[in-house]
C-alpha positions as CSV (number, residue, x, y, z in Angstrom):
1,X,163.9,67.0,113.2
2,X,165.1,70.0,111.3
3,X,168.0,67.2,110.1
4,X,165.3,64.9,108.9
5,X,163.2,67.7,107.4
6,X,166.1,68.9,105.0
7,X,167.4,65.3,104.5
8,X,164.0,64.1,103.0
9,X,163.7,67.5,100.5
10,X,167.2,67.1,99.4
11,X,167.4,63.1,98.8
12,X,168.3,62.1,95.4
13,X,166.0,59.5,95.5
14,X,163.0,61.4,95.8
15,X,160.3,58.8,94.8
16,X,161.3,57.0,97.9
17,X,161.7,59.9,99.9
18,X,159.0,61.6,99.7
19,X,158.3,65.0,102.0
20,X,155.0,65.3,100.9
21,X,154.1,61.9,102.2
22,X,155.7,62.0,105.6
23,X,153.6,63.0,108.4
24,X,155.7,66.0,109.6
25,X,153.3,65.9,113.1
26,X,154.1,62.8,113.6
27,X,157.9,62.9,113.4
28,X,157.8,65.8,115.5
29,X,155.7,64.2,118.5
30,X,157.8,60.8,118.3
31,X,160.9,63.2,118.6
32,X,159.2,65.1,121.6
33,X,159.4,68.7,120.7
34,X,157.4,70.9,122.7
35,X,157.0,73.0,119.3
36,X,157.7,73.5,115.5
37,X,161.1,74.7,115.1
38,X,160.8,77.8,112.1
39,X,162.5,76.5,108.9
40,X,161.8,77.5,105.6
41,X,161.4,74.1,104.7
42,X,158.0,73.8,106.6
43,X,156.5,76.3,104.7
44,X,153.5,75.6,102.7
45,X,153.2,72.0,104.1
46,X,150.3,71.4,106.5
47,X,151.3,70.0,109.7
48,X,148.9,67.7,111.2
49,X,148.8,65.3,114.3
50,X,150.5,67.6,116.1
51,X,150.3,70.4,118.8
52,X,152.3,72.5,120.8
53,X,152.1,71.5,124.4
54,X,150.7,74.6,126.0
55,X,151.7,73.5,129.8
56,X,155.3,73.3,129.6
57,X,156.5,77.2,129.8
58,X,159.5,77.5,126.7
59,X,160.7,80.2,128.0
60,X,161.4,78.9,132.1
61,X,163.5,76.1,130.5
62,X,167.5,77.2,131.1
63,X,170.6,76.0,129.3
64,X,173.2,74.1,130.9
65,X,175.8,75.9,129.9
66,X,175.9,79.0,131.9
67,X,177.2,81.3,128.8
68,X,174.7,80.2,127.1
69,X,171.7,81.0,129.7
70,X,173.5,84.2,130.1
71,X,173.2,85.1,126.6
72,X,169.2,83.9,126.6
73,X,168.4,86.1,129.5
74,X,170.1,89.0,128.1
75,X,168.6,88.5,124.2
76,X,165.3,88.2,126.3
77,X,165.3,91.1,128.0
78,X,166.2,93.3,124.8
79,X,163.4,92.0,123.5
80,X,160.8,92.9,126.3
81,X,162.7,96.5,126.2
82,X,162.1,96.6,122.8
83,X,158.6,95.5,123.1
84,X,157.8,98.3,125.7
85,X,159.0,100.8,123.2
């Protein structure tokens, strides 16, 4: 998505490509993400025909990589100790 995003603003043939035109909500539902991703790019467009799945809980997904979970839980749980403070 965030690929597509940057590959649309930056095309040289911008009257074909055009960012303004493309329905960001729709691009991001056909690609099934559960949210947005943050990237300056989406700032100032309105994003419509979509919204975040409420149901699925982000933050019980885990990596598959172990280092990588390992690194998740730990950046999470700074962040609650940081949050408490």
């Amino acid at each position: 998505f965030v690929s597509l995003v940057r590959a649309y603003r930056e095309h040289h043939c911008n009257y074909i490509f055009q960012l303004e035109k493309l329905s960001l909500g729709g691009v991001a539902f056909a690609m099934g993400l559960l949210r947005l991703p943050k990237m300056p790019e989406l700032s100032g467009f309105k994003v419509t025909h979509f919204s975040a799945d409420s149901s699925v809980d982000i933050s019980a997904l885990k990596f598959k990589d172990k280092a990588r979970e390992k690194a998740r839980r730990v950046r999470e749980e700074k962040q609650a100790a940081a949050a408490e403070d």
